[in-house]
Backbone atoms as SQL, in Angstrom:
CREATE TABLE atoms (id INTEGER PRIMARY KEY, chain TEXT, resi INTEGER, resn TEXT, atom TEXT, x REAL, y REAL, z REAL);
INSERT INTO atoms VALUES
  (1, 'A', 1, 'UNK', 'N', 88.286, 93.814, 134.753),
  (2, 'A', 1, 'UNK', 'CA', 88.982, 93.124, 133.676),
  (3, 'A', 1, 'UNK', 'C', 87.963, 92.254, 132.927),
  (4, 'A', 2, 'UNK', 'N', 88.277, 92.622, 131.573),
  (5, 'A', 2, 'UNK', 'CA', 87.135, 91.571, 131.007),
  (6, 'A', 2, 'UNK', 'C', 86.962, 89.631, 131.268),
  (7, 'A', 3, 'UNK', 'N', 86.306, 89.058, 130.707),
  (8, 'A', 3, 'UNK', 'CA', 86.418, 87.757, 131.235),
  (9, 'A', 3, 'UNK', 'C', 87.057, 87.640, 129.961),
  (10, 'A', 4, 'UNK', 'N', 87.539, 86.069, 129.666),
  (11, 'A', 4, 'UNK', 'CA', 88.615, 85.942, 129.032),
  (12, 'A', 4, 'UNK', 'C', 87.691, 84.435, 128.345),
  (13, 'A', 5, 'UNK', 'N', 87.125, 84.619, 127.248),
  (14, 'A', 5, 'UNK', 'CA', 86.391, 83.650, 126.973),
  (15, 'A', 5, 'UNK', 'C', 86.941, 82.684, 125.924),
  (16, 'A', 6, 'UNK', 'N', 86.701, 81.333, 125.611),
  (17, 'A', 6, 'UNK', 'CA', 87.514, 80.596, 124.437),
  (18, 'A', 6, 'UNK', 'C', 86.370, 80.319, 123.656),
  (19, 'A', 7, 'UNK', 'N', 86.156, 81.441, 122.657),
  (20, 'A', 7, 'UNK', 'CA', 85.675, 81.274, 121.274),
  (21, 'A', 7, 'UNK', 'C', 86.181, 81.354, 120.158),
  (22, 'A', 8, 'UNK', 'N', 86.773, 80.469, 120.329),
  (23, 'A', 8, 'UNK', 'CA', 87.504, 80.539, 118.914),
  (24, 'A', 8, 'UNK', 'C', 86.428, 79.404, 117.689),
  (25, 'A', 9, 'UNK', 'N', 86.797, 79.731, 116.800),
  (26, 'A', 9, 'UNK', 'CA', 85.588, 79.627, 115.489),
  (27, 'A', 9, 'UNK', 'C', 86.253, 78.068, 115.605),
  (28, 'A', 10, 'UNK', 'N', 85.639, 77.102, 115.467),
  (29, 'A', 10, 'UNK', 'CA', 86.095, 75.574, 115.035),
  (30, 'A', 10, 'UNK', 'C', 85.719, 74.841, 113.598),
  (31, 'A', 11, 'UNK', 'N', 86.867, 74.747, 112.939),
  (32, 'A', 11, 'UNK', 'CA', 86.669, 74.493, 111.933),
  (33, 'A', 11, 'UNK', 'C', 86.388, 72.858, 111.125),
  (34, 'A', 12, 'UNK', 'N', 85.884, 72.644, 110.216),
  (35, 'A', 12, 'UNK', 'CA', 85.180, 71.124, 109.854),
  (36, 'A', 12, 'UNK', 'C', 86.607, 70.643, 108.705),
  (37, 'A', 13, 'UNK', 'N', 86.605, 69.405, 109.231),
  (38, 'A', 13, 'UNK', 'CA', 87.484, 68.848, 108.646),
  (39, 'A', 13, 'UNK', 'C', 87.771, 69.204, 106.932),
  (40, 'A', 14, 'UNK', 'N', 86.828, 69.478, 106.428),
  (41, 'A', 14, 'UNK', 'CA', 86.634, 70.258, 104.958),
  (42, 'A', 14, 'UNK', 'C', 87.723, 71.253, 105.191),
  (43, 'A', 15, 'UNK', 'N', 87.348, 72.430, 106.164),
  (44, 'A', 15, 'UNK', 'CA', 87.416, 73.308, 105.846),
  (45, 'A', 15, 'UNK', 'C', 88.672, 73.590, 106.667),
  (46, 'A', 16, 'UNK', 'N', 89.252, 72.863, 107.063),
  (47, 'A', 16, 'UNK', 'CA', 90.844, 72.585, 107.685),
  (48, 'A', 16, 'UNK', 'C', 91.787, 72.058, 106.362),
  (49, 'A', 17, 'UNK', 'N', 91.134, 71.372, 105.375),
  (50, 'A', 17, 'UNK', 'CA', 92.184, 70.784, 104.335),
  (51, 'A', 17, 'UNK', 'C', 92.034, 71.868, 103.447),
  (52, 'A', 18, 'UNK', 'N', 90.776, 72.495, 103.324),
  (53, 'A', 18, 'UNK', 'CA', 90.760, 73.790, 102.306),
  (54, 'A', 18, 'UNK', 'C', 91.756, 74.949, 102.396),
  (55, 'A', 19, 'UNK', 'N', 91.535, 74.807, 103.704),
  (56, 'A', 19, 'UNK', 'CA', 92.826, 76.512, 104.250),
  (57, 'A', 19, 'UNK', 'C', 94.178, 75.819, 104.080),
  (58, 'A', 20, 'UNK', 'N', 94.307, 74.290, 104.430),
  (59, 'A', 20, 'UNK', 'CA', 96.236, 73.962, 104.232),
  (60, 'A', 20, 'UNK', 'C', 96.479, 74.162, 102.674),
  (61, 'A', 21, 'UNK', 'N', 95.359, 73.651, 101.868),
  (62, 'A', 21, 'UNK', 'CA', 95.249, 73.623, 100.218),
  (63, 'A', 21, 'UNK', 'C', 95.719, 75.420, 100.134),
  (64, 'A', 22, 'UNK', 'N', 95.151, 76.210, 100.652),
  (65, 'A', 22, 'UNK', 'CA', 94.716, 77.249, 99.998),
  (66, 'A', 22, 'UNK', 'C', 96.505, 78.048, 100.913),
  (67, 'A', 23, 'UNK', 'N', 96.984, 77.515, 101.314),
  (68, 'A', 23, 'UNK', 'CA', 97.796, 78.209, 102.657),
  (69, 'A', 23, 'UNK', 'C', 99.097, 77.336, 101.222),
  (70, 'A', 24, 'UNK', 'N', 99.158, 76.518, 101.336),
  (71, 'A', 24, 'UNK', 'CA', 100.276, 75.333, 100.399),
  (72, 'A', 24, 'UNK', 'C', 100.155, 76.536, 98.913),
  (73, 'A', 25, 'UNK', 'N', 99.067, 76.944, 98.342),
  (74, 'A', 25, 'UNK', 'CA', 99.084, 77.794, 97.057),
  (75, 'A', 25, 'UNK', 'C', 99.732, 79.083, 97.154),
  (76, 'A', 26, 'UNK', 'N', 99.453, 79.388, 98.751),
  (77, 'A', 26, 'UNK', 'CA', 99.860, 80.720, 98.391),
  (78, 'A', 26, 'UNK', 'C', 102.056, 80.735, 98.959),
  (79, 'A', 27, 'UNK', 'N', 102.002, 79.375, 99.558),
  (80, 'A', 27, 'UNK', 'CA', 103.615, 79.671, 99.216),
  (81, 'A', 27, 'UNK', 'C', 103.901, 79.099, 98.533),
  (82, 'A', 28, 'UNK', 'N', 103.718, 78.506, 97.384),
  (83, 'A', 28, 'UNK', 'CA', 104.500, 77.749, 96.331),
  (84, 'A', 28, 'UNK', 'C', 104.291, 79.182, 95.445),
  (85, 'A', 29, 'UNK', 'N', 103.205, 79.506, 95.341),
  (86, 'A', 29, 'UNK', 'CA', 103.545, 81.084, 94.429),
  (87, 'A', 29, 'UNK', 'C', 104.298, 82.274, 94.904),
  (88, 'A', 30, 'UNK', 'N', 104.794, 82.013, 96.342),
  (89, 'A', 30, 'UNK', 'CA', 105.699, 82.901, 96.638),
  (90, 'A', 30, 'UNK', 'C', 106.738, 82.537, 96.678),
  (91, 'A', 31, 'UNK', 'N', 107.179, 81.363, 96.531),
  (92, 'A', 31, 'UNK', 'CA', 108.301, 80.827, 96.141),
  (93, 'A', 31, 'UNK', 'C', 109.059, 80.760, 94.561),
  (94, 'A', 32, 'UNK', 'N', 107.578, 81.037, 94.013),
  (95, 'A', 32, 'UNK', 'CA', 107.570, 80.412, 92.424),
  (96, 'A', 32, 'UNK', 'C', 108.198, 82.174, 92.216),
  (97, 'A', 33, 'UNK', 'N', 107.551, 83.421, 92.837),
  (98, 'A', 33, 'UNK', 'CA', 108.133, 85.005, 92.717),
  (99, 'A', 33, 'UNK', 'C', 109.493, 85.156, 92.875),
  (100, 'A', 34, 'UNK', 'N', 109.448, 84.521, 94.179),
  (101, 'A', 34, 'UNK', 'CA', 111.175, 85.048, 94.523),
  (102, 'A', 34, 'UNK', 'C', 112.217, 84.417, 93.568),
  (103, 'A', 35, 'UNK', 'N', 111.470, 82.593, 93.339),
  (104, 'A', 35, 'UNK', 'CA', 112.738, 82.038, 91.699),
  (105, 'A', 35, 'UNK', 'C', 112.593, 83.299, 90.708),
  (106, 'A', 36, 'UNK', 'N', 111.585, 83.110, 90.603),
  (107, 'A', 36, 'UNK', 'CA', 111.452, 84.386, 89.096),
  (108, 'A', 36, 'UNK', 'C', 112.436, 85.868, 89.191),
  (109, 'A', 37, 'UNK', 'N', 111.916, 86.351, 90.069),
  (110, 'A', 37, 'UNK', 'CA', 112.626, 87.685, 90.513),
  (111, 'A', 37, 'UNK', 'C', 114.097, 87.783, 90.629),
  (112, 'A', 38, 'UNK', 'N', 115.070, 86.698, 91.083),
  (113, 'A', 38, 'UNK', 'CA', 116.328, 85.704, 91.219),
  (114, 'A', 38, 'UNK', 'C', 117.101, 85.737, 90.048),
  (115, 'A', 39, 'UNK', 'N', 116.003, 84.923, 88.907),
  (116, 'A', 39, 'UNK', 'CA', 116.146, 84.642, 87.876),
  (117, 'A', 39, 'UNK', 'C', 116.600, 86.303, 86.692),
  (118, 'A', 40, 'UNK', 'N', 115.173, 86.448, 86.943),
  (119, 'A', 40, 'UNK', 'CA', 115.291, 87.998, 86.320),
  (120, 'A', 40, 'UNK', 'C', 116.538, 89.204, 86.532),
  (121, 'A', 41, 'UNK', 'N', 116.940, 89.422, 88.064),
  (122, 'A', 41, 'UNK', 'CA', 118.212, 89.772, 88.842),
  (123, 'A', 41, 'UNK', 'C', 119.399, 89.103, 87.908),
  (124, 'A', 42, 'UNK', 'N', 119.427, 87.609, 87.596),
  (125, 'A', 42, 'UNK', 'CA', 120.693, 87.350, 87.317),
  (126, 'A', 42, 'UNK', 'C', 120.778, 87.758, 85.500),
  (127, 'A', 43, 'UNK', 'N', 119.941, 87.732, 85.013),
  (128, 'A', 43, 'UNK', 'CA', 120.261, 88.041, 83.979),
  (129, 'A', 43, 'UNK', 'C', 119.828, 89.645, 83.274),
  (130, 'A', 44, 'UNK', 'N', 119.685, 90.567, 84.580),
  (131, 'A', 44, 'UNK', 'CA', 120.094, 91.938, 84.365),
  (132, 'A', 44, 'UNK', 'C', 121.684, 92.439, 84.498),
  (133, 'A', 45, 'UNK', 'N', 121.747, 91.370, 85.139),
  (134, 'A', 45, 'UNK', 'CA', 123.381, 92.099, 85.968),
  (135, 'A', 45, 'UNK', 'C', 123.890, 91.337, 85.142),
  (136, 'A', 46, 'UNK', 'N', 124.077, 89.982, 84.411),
  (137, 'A', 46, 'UNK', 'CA', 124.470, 89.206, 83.702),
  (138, 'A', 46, 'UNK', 'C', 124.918, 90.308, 82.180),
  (139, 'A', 47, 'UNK', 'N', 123.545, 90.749, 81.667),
  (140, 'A', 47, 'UNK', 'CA', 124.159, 91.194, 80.449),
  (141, 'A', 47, 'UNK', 'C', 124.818, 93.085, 80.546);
């Protein structure tokens, strides 16, 4: 069985607020799709 080692990559305080920054962008734009898409839906079936 292999050994079971803890390397996991450790990241610098930079680069921990960069990924929440960059993690926070990518769901407010998937949030910002699904309003849109919602939006778009109601006023296909609307007219």
């Amino acid at each position: 069985m292999a050994e079971e080692k803890d390397e996991r990559i450790r990241l610098t305080p930079e680069e921990e607020r960069a990924r929440r920054k960059r993690s926070i962008a990518i769901a407010v734009t998937l949030i910002a799709l699904v309003i849109l898409f919602y939006v778009v839906s109601l006023v296909k079936i609307g007219s």
